[in-house]
C-alpha positions, -999 to +999 in steps of 0.1 A: +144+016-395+112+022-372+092+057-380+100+087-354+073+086-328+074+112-297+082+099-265+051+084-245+040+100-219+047+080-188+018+100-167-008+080-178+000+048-164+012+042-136+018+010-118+038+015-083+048+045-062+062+048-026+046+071-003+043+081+031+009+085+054+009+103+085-025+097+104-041+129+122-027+142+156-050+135+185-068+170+195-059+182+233-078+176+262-093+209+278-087+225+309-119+238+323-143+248+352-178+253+355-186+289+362-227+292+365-247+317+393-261+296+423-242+264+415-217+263+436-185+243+435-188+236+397-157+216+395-138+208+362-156+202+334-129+206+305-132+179+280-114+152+257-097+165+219-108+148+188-093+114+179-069+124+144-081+110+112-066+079+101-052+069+067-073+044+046-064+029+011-099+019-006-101-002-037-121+023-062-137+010-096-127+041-114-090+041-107-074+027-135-033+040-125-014+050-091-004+079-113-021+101-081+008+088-059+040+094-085+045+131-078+034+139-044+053+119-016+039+129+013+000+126+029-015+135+062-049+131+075-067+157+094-060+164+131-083+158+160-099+189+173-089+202+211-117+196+240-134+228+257-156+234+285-189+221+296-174+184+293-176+193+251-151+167+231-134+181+201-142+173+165-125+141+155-102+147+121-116+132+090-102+101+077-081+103+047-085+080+017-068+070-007-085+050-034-066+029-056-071+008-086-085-029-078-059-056-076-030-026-060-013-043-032+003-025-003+031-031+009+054-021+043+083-005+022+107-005+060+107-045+056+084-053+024+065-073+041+022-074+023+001-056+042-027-056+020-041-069-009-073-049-023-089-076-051-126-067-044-144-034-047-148-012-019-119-031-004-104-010+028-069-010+044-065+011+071-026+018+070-024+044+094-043+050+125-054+087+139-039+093+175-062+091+204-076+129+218-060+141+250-086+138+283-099+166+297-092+178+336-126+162+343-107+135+345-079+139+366-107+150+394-099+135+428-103+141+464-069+154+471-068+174+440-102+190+436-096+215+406-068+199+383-052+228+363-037+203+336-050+183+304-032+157+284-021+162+249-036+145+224-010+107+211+004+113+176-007+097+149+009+068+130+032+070+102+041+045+080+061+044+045+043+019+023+048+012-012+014+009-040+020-023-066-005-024-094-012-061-102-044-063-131-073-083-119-078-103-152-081-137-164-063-144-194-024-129-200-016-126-236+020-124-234+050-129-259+082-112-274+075-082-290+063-069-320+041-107-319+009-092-329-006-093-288-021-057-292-034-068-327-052-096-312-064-079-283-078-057-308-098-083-326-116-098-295-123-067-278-131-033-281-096-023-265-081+001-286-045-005-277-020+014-302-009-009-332+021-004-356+049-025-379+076-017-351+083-038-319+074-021-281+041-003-297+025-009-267+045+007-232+018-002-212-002-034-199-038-030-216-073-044-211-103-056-228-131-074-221-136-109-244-172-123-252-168-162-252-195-182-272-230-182-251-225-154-237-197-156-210-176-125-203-140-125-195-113-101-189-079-103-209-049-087-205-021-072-233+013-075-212+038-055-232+068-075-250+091-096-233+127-096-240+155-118-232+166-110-193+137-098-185+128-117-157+162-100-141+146-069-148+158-060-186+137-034-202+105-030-180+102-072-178+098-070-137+072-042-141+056-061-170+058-098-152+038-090-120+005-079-142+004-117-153+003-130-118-036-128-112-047-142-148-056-181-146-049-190-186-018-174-199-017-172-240+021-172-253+018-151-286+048-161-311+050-137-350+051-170-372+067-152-398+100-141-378+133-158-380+126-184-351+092-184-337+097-219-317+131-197-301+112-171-293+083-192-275+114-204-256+130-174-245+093-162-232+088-192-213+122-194-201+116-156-181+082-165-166+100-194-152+127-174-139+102-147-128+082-176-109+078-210-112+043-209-099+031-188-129+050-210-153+029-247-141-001-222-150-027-230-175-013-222-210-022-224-249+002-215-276-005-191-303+012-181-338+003-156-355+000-140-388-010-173-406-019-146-433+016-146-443+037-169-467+064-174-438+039-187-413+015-210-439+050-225-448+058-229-410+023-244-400+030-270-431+063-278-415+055-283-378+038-308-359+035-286-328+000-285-312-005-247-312-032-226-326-027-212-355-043-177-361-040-141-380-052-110-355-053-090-383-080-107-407-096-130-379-087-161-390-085-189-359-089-165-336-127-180-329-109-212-319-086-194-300-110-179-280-134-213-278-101-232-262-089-203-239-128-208-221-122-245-219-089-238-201-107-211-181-136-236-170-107-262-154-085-239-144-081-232-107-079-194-094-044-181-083-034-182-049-043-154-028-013-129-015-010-132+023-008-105+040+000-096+075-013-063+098+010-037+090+041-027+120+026+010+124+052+038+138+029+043+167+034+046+207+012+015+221-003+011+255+020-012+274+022-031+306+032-002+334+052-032+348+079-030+324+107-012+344+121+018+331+158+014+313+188+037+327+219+042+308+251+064+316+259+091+287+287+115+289+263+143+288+243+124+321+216+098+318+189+087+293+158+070+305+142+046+283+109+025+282+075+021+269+059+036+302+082+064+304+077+069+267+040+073+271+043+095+301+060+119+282+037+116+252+003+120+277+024+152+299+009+189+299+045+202+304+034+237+297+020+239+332+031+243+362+007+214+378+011+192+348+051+193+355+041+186+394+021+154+377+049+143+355+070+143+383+045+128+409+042+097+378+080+094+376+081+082+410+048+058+403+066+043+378+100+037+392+118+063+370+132+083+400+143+051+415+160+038+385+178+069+383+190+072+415+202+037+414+226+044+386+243+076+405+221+109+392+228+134+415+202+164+416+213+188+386+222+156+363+209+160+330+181+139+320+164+131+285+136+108+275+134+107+240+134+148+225+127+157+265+153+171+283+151+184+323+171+185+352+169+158+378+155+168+411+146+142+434 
């Protein structure tokens, strides 16, 4: 029976998390008039809010988890600033950023489509964008209405659920059933300290260290935690564990030569990368046994015919020749494809075509109006003035809303709503 161990704590590592960004609120324009002695007719001079801040994942060197992202759900950038007089724009919210380990992946959690894939340092994704600021009554100026007494509000800001994945950048996966002797081994070429002991799923957690190869060439390699059978469909933490060998370029399957049925167990690993993906199972691959220290695996190796390496993590023994084959590998091996990814479908009222004629349907309560111009008229309207409702209803008509509407039967007094907007309809 395996010695008692507490419970690891899961805090320190970890690899995905859903979250959702809001970007900042766009600051409202300002209504304004210039007031100075001897100038006379000083006009409006109110100006435009702040753009809000937008949401930005960066690809940081000293991340090392998404363990930032597990507890805390929600984040929102800063909003824009409003305008004020003497045509002065409002502050512009600050971004917000959200660095990330290299190699995290974003993705749009609605439809799981990739959105981004940060591989290089300094890598940005903007997820989110800030809302645009409101104008100013400077600009609504014009020789029928000299002194506009209205502003626009500033657009809201996108929102967007998203969802952080954790691949490790490195390129050679040491991978195998557990209990194998991989953190043993990563020991031995590294200075990784990964936790080692004489019971199977030591390590809980994908570790990595950094490999010298012979002349001097640096290499990154990865401990993926043990496999089991099913995990491919997701027994144990085989799906989490999987996706951390999809960057490597070599792959090293680690077998404990001294266990029941090593050449089974190479099987059963093999067996779930190619059910996990058949890409990463035509990839690159040597075979390792280990613990040739041991009486059951010198009486194996004097058994088998099987080109494998034959090596002992623990005293050292062919692991040289390991190492000296995984850099041939490395020097013919071609890098992984690249994850595609595609701009991300942010939950943001667009500028469209004014063209596009406004939608009326019949409800039991009275009418709903629908369409992107009518959406954005309501989203740019200083309702909380009695001239801005005068140019909401003046645009209604523009646009063909008032039309539309009295096309499909309103009478004045009919209840109409446009999105959370509900008014009275007076022709």
């Amino acid at each position: 029976m395996p010695p008692s161990r507490e419970a690891p704590s899961r805090g320190s590592f970890v690899d995905s998390a859903r979250i959702h960004v809001h970007a900042g609120h766009g600051g409202r324009g300002a209504v304004s008039f210039r007031r100075e002695p001897y100038v006379p007719r000083g006009g409006p001079d109110g100006g435009d809010g702040g753009r809000g801040g937008s949401v930005v994942v960066v690809a940081a060197q000293d991340q090392s988890s998404l363990a930032a992202y597990a507890s805390r759900r929600d984040w929102r950038a800063e909003a824009g600033l409003p305008g004020a007089g003497g045509l002065k724009t409002g502050r512009g919210g600050k971004d917000l950023t959200l660095p990330v380990p290299l190699g995290t992946v974003v993705y749009d959690d609605g439809d799981g489509r990739v959105i981004g894939d940060l591989e290089e340092p300094g890598a940005m994704l903007v997820v989110a964008s800030g809302g645009a600021g409101g104008r100013g009554n400077v600009h609504f100026k014009s020789s029928v209405n000299r002194a506009p007494q209205f502003a626009e509000p500033g657009l809201s800001g996108a929102e967007l659920s998203i969802r952080l994945e954790l691949k490790l950048i490195a390129e050679v996966g040491v991978i195998g059933p557990p209990n194998a002797g991989k953190s043993s081994l990563l020991r031995s070429i590294s200075a990784a300290t990964p936790e080692v002991a004489a019971y199977p799923f030591t390590t809980l957690d994908p570790q990595l260290g950094v490999a010298e190869l012979p002349g001097g060439r640096r290499l990154v390699v990865a401990d993926i935690p043990g496999l089991i059978e099913g995990a491919a469909q997701g027994a144990g933490l085989g799906l989490r564990f999987l996706r951390h060998v999809e960057r490597t370029r070599v792959l090293v399957y680690l077998v404990d030569g001294s266990g029941p049925d090593p050449w089974a167990d190479l099987a059963a690993v093999r067996r779930e990368v190619a059910e996990y993906s058949a890409e990463l199972a035509e990839r690159s691959s040597l075979v390792a046994v280990n613990k040739i220290d041991l009486p059951e695996t010198r009486a194996l190796r004097r058994r088998s015919r099987r080109r494998v390496h034959w090596i002992s993590a623990r005293t050292g023994e062919g692991v040289a020749e390991l190492m000296d084959a995984v850099g041939e590998e490395l020097a013919a091996a071609p890098p992984p494809g690249r994850i595609e990814a595609e701009p991300p479908v942010v939950r943001l009222k667009r500028r469209r075509r004014r063209s596009e004629p406004p939608i009326v349907e019949r409800r039991s309560w009275g009418f709903e109006l629908r369409g992107p111009a009518v959406g954005r008229l309501v989203e740019r309207a200083d309702l909380d003035s009695d001239h801005g409702l005068q140019r909401f209803q003046s645009m209604l008509d523009r646009i063909g809303a008032s039309a539309a509407l009295e096309e499909a039967g309103a009478e004045p007094g009919d209840t109409v709503r446009i999105g959370q907007l509900e008014f009275e309809y007076q022709p």
